[in-house]
CHARMM-style PDB file with segment names, atoms N, HN, CA, C and O in Angstrom:
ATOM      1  N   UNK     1       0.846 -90.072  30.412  1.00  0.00      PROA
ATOM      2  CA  UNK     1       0.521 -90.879  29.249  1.00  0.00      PROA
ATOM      3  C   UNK     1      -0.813 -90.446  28.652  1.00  0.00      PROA
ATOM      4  O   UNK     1      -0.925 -90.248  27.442  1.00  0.00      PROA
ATOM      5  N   UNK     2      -1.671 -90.323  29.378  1.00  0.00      PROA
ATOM      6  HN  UNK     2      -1.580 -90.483  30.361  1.00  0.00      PROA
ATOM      7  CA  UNK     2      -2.944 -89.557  28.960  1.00  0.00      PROA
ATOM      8  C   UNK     2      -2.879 -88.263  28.253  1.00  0.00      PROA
ATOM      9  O   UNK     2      -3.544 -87.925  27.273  1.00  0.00      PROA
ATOM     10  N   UNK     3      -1.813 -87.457  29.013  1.00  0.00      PROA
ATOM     11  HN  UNK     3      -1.273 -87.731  29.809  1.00  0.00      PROA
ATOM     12  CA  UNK     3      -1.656 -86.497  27.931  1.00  0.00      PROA
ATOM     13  C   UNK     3      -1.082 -86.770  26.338  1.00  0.00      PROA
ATOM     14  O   UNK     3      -1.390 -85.959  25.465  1.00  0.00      PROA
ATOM     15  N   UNK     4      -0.413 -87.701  26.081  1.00  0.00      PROA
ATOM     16  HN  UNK     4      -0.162 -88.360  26.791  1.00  0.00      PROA
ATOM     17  CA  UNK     4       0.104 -87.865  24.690  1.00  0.00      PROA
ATOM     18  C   UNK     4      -1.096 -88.503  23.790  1.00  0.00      PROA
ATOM     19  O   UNK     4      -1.416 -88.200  22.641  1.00  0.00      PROA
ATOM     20  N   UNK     5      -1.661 -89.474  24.657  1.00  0.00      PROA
ATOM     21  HN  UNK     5      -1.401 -89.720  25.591  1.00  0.00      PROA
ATOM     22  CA  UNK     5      -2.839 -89.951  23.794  1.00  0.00      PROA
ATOM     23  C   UNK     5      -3.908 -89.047  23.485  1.00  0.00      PROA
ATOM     24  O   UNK     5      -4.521 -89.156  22.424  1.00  0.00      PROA
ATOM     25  N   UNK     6      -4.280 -87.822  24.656  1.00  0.00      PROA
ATOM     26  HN  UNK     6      -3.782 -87.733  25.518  1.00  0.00      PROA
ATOM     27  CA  UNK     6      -5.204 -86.827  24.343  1.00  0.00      PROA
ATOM     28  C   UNK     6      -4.597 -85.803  23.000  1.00  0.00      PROA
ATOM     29  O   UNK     6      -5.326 -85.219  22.198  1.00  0.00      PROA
ATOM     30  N   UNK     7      -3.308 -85.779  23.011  1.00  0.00      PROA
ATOM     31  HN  UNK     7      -2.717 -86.254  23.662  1.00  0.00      PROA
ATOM     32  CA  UNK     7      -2.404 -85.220  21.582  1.00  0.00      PROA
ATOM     33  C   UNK     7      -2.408 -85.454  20.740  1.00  0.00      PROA
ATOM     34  O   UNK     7      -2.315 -84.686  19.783  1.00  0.00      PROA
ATOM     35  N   UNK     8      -2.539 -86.848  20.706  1.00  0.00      PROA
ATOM     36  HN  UNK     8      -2.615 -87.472  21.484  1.00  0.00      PROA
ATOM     37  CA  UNK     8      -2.951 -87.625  19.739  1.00  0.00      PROA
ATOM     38  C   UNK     8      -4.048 -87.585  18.618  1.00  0.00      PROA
ATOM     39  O   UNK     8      -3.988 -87.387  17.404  1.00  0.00      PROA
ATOM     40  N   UNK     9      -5.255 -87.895  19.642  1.00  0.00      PROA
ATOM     41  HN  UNK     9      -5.304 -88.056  20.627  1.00  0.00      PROA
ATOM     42  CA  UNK     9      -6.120 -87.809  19.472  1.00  0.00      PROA
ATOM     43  C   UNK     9      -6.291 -86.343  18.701  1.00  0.00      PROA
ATOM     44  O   UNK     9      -5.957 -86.348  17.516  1.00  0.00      PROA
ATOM     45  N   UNK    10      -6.669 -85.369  19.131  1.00  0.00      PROA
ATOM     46  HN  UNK    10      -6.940 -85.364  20.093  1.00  0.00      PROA
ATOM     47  CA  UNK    10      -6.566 -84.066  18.354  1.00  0.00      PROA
ATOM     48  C   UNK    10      -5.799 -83.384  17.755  1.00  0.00      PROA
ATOM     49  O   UNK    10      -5.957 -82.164  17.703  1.00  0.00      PROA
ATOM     50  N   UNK    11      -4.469 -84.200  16.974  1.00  0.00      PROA
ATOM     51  HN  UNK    11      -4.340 -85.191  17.016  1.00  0.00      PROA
ATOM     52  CA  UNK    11      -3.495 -84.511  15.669  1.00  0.00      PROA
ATOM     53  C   UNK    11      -4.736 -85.493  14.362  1.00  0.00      PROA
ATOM     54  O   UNK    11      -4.750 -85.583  13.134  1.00  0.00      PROA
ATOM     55  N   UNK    12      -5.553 -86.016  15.400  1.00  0.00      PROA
ATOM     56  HN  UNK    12      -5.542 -85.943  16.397  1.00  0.00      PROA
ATOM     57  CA  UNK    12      -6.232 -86.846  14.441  1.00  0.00      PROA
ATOM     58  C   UNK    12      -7.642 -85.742  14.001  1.00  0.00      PROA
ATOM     59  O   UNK    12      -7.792 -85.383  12.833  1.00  0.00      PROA
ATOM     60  N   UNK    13      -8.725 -85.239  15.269  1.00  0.00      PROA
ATOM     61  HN  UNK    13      -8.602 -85.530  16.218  1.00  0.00      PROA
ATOM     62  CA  UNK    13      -9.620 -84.277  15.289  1.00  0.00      PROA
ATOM     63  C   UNK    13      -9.107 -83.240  13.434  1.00  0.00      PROA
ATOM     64  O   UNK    13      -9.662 -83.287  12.336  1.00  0.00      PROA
ATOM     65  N   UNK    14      -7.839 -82.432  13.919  1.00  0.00      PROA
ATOM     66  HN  UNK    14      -7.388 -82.394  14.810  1.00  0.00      PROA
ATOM     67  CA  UNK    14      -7.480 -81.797  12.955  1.00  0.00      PROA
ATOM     68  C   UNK    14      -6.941 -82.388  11.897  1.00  0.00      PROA
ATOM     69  O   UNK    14      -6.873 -81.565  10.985  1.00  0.00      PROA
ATOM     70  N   UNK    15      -6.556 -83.350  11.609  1.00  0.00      PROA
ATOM     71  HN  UNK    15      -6.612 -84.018  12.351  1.00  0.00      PROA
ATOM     72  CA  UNK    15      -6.585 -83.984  10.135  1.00  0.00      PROA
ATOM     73  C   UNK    15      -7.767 -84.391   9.586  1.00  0.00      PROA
ATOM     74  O   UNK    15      -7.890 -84.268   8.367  1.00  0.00      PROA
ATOM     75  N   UNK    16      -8.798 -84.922  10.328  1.00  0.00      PROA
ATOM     76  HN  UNK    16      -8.698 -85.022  11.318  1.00  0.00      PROA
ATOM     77  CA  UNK    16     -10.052 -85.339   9.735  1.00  0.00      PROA
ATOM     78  C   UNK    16     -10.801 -83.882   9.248  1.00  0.00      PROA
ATOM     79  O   UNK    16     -11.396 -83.483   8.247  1.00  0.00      PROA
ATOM     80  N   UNK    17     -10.573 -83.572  10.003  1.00  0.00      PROA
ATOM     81  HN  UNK    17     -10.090 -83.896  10.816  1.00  0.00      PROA
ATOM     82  CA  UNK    17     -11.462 -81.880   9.954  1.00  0.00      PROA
ATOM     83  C   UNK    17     -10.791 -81.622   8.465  1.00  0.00      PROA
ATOM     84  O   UNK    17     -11.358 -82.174   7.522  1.00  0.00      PROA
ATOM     85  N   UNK    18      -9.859 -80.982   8.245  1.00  0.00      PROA
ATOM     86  HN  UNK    18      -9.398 -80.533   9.011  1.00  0.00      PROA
ATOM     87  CA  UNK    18      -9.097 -80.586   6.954  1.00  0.00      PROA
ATOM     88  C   UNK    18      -9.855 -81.525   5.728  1.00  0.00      PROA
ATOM     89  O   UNK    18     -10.520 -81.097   4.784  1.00  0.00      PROA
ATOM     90  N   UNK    19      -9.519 -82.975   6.072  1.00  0.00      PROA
ATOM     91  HN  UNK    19      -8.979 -83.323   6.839  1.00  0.00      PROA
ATOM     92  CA  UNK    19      -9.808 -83.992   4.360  1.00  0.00      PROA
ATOM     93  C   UNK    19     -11.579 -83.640   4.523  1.00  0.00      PROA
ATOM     94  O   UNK    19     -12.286 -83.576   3.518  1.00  0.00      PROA
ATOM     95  N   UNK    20     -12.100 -83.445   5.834  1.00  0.00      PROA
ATOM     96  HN  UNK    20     -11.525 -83.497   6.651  1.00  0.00      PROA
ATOM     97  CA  UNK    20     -13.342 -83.535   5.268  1.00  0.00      PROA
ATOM     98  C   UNK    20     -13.878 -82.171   4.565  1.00  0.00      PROA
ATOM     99  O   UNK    20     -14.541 -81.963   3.549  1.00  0.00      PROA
ATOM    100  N   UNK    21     -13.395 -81.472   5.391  1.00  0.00      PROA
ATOM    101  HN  UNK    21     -12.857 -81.641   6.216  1.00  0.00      PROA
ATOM    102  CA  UNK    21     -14.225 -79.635   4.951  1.00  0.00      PROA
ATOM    103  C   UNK    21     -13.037 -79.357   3.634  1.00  0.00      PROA
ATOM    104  O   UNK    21     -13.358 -78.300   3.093  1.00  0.00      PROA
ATOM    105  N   UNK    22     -12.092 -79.812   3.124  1.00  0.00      PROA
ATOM    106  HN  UNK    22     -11.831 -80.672   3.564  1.00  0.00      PROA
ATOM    107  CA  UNK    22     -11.861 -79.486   1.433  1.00  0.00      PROA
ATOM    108  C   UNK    22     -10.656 -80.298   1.160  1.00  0.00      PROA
ATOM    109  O   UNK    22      -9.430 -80.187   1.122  1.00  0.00      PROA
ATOM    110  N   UNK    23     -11.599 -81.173   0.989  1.00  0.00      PROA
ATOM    111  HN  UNK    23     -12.595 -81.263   1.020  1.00  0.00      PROA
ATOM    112  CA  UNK    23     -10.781 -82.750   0.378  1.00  0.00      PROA
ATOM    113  C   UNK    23     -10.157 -82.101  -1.463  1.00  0.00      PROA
ATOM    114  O   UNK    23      -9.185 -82.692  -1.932  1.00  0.00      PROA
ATOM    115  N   UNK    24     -10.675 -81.168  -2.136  1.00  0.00      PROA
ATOM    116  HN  UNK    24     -11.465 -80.688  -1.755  1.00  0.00      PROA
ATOM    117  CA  UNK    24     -10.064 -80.775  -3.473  1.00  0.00      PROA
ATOM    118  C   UNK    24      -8.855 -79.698  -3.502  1.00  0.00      PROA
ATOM    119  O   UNK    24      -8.055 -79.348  -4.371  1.00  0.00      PROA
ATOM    120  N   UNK    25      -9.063 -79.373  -2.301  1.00  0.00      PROA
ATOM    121  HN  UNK    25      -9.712 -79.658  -1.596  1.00  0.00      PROA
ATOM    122  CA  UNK    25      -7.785 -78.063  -1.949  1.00  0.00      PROA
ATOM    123  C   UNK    25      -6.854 -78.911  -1.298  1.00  0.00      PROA
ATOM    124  O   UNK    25      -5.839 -78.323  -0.924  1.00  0.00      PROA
ATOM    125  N   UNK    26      -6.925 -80.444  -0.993  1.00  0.00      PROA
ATOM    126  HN  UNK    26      -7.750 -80.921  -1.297  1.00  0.00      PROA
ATOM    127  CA  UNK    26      -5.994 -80.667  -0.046  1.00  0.00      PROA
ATOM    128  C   UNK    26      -5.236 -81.991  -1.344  1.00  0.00      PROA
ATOM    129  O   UNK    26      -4.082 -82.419  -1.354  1.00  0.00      PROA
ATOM    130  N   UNK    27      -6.190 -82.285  -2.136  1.00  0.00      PROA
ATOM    131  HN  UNK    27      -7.128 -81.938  -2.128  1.00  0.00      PROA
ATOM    132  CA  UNK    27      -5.279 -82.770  -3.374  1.00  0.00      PROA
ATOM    133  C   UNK    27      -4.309 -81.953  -4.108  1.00  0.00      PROA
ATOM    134  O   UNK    27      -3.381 -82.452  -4.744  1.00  0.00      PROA
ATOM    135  N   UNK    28      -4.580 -80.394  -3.995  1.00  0.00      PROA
ATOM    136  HN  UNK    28      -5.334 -79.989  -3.478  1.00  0.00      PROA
ATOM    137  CA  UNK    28      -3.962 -79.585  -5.259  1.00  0.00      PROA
ATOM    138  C   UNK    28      -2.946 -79.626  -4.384  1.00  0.00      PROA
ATOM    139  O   UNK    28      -1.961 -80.213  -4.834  1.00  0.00      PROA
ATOM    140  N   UNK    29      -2.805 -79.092  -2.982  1.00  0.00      PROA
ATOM    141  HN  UNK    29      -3.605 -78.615  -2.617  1.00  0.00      PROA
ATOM    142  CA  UNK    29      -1.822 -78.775  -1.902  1.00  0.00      PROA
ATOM    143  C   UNK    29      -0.700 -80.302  -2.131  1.00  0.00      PROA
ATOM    144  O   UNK    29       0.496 -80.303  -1.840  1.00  0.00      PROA
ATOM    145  N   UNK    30      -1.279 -81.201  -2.568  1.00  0.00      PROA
ATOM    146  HN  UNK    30      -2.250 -81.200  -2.804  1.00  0.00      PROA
ATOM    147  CA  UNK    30      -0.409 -82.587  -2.065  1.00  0.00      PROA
ATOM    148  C   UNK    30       0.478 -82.575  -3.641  1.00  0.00      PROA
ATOM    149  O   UNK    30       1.703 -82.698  -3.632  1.00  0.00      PROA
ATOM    150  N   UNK    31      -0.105 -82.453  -4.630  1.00  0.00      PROA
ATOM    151  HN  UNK    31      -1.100 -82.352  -4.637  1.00  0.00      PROA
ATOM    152  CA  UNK    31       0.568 -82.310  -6.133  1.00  0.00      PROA
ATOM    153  C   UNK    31       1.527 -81.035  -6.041  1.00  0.00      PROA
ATOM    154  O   UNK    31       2.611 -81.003  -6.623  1.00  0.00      PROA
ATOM    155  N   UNK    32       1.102 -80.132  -5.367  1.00  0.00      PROA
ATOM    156  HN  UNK    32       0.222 -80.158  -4.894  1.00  0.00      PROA
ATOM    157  CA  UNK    32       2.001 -78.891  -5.359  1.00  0.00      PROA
ATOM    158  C   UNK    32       3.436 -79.429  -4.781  1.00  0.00      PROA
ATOM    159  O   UNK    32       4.530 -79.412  -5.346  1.00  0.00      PROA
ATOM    160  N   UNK    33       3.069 -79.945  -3.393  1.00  0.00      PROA
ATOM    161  HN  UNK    33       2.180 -79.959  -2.934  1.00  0.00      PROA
ATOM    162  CA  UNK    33       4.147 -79.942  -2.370  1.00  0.00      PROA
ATOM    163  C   UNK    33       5.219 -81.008  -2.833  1.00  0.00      PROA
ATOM    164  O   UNK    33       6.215 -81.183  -2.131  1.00  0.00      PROA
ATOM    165  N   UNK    34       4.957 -82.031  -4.506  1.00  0.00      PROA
ATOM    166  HN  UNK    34       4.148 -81.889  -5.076  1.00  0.00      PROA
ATOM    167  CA  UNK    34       6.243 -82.711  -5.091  1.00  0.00      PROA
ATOM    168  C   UNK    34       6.638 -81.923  -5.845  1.00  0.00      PROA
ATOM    169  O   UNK    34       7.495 -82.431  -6.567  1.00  0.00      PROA
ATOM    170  N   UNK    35       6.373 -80.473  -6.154  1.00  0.00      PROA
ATOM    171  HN  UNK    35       5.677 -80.061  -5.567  1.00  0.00      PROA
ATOM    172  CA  UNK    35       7.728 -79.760  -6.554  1.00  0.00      PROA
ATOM    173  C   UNK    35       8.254 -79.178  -5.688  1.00  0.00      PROA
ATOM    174  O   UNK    35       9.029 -78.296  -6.056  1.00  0.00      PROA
ATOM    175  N   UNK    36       8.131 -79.332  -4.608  1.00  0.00      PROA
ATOM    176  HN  UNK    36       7.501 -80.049  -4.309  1.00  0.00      PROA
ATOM    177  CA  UNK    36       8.969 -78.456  -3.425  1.00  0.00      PROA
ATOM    178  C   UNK    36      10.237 -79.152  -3.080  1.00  0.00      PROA
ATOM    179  O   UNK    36      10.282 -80.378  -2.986  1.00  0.00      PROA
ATOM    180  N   UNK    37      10.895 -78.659  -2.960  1.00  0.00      PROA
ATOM    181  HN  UNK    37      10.858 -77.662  -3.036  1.00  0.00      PROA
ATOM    182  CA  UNK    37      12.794 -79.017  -2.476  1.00  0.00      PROA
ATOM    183  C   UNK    37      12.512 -80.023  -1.115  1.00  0.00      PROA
ATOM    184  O   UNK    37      11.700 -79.778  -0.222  1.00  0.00      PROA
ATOM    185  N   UNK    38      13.003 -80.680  -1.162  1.00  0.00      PROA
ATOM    186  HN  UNK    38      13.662 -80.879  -1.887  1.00  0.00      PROA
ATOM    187  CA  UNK    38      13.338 -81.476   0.190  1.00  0.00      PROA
ATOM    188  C   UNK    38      13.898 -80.365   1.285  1.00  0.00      PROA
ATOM    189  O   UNK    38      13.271 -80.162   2.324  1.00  0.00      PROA
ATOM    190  N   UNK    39      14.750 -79.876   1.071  1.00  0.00      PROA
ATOM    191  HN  UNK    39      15.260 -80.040   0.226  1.00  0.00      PROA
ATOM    192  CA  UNK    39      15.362 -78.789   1.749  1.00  0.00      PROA
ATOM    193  C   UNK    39      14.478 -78.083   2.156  1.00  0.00      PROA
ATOM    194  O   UNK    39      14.604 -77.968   3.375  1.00  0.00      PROA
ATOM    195  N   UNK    40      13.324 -77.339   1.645  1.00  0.00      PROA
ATOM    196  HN  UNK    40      13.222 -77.432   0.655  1.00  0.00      PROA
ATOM    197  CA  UNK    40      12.192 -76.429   2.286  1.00  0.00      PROA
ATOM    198  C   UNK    40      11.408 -77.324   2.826  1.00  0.00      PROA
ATOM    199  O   UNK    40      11.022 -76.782   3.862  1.00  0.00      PROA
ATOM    200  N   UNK    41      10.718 -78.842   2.730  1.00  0.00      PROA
ATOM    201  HN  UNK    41      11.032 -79.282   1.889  1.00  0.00      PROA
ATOM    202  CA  UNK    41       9.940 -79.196   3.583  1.00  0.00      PROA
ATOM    203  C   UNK    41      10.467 -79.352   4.687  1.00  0.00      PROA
ATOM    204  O   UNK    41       9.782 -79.054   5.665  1.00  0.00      PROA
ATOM    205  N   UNK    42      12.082 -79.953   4.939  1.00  0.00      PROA
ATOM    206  HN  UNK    42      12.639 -80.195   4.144  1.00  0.00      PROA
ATOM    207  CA  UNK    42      12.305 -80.287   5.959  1.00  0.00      PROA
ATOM    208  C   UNK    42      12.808 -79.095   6.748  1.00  0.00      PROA
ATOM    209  O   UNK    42      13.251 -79.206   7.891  1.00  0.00      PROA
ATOM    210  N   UNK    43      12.719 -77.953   6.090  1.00  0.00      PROA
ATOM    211  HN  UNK    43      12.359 -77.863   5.161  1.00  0.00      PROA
ATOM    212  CA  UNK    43      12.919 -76.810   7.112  1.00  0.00      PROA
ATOM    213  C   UNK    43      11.470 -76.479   7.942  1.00  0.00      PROA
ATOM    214  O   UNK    43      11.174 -76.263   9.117  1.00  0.00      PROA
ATOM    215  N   UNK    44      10.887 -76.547   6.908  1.00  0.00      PROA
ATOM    216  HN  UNK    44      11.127 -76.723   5.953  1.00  0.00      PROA
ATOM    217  CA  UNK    44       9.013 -76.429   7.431  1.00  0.00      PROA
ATOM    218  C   UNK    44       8.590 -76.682   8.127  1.00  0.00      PROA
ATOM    219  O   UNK    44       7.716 -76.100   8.769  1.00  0.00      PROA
ATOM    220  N   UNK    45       9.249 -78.061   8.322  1.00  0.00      PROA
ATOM    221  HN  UNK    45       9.959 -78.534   7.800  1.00  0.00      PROA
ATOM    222  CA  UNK    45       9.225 -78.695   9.316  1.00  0.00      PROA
ATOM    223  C   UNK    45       9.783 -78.751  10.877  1.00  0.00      PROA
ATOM    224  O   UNK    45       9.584 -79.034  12.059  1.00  0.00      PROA
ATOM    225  N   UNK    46      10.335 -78.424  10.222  1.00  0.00      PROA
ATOM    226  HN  UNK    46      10.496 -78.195   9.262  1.00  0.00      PROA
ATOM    227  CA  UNK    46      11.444 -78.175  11.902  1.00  0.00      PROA
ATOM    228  C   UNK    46      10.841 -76.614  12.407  1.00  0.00      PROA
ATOM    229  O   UNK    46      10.685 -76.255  13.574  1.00  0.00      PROA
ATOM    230  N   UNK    47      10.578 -75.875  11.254  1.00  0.00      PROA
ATOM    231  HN  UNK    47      10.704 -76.167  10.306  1.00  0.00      PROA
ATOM    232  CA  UNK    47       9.631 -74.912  12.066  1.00  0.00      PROA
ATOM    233  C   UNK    47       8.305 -75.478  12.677  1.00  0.00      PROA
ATOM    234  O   UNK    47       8.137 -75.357  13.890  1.00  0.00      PROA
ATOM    235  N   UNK    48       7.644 -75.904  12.140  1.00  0.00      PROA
ATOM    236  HN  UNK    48       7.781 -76.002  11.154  1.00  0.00      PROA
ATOM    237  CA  UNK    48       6.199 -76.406  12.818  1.00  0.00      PROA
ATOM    238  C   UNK    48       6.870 -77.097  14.205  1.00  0.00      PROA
ATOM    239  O   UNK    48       6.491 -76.534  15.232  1.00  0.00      PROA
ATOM    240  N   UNK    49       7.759 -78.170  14.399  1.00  0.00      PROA
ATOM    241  HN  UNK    49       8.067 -78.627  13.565  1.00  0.00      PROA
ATOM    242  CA  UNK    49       7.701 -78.799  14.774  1.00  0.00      PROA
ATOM    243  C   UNK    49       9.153 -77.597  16.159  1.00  0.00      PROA
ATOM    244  O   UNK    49       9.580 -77.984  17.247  1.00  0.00      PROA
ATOM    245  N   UNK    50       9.371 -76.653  15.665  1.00  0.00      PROA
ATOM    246  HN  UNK    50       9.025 -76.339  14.781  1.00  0.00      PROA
ATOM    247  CA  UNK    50      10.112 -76.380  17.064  1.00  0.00      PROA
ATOM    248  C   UNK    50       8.802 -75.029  17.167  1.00  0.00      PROA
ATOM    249  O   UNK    50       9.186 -74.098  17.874  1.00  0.00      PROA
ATOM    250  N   UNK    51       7.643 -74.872  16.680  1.00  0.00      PROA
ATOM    251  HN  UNK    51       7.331 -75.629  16.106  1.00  0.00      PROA
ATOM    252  CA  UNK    51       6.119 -73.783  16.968  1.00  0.00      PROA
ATOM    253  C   UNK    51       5.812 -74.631  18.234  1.00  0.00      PROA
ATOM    254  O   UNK    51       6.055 -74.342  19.405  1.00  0.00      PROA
ATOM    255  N   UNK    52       5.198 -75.790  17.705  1.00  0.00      PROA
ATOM    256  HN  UNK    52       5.001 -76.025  16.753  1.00  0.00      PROA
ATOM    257  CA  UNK    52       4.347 -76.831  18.828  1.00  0.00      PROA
ATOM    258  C   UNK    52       5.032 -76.693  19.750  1.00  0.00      PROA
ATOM    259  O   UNK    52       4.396 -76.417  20.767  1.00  0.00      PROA
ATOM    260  N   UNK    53       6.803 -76.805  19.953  1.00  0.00      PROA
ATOM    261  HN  UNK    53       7.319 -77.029  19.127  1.00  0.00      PROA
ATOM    262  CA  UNK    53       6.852 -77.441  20.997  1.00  0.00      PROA
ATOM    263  C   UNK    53       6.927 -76.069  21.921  1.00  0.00      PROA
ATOM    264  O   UNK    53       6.649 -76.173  23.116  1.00  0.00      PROA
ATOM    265  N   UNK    54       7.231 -75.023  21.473  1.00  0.00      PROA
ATOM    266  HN  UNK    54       7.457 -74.939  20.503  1.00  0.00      PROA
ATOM    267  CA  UNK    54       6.913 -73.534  21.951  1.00  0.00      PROA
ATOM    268  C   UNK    54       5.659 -73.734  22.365  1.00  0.00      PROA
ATOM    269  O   UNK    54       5.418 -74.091  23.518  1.00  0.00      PROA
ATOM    270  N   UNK    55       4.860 -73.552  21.588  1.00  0.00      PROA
ATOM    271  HN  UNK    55       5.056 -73.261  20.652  1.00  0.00      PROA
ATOM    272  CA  UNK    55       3.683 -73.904  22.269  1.00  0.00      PROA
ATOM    273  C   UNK    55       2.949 -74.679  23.181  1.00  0.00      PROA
ATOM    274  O   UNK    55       2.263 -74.028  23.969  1.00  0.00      PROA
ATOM    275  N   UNK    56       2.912 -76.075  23.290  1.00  0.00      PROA
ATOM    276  HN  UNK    56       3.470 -76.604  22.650  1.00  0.00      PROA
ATOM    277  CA  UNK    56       3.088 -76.542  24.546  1.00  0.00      PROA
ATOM    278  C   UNK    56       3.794 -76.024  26.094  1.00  0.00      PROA
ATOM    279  O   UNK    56       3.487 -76.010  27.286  1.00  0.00      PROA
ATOM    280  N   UNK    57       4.798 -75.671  25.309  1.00  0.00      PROA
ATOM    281  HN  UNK    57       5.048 -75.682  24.341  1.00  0.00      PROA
ATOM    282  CA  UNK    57       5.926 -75.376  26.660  1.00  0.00      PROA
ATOM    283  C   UNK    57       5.302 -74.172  27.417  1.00  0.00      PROA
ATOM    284  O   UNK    57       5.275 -74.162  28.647  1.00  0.00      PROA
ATOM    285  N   UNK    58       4.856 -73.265  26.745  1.00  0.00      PROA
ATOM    286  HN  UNK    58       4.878 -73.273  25.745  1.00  0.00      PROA
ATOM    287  CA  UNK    58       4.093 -71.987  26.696  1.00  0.00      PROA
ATOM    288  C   UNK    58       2.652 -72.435  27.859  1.00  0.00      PROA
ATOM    289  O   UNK    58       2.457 -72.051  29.012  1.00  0.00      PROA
ATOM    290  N   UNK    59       1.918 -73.275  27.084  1.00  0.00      PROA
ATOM    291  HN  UNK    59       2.077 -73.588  26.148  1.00  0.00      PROA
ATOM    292  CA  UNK    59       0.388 -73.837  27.233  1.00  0.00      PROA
ATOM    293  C   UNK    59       0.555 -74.451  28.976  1.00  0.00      PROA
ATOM    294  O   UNK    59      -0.350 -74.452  29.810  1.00  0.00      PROA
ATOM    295  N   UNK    60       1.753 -74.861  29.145  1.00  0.00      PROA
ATOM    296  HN  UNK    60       2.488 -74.860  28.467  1.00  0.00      PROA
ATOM    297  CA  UNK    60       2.413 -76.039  30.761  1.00  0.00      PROA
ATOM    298  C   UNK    60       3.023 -75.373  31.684  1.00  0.00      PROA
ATOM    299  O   UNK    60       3.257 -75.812  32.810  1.00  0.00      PROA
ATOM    300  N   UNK    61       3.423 -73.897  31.129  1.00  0.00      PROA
ATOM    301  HN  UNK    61       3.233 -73.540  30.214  1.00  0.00      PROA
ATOM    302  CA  UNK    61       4.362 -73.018  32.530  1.00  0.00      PROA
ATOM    303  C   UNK    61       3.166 -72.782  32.982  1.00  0.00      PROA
ATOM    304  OT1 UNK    61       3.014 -72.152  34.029  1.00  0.00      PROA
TER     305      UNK     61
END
């Protein structure tokens, strides 16, 4: 359980980090990303999200 909350936690580290060091690049990025297809975010997604878990899995053998 400690490990998910420590995951957590530095899901949060790296979002704060981003809005603070370029809060104007991360508005243009957010206006951009409503012309993007549903179809490409949610592929984007499933890439990021099958990277991490490579990664972890990677980070625990």
């Amino acid at each position: 359980m400690s490990d998910l909350i420590t995951a957590v936690g530095l899901v949060l580290v790296l979002e704060g980090l981003i809005y603070a060091a370029f809060p104007g690049s991360l508005k243009r990025m957010m206006s951009m990303v409503q012309s993007v297809p549903d179809e490409t975010l949610r592929r984007s997604g499933l890439i990021a999200l099958a990277l991490g878990v490579v990664i972890v899995w990677l980070v625990r053998a």
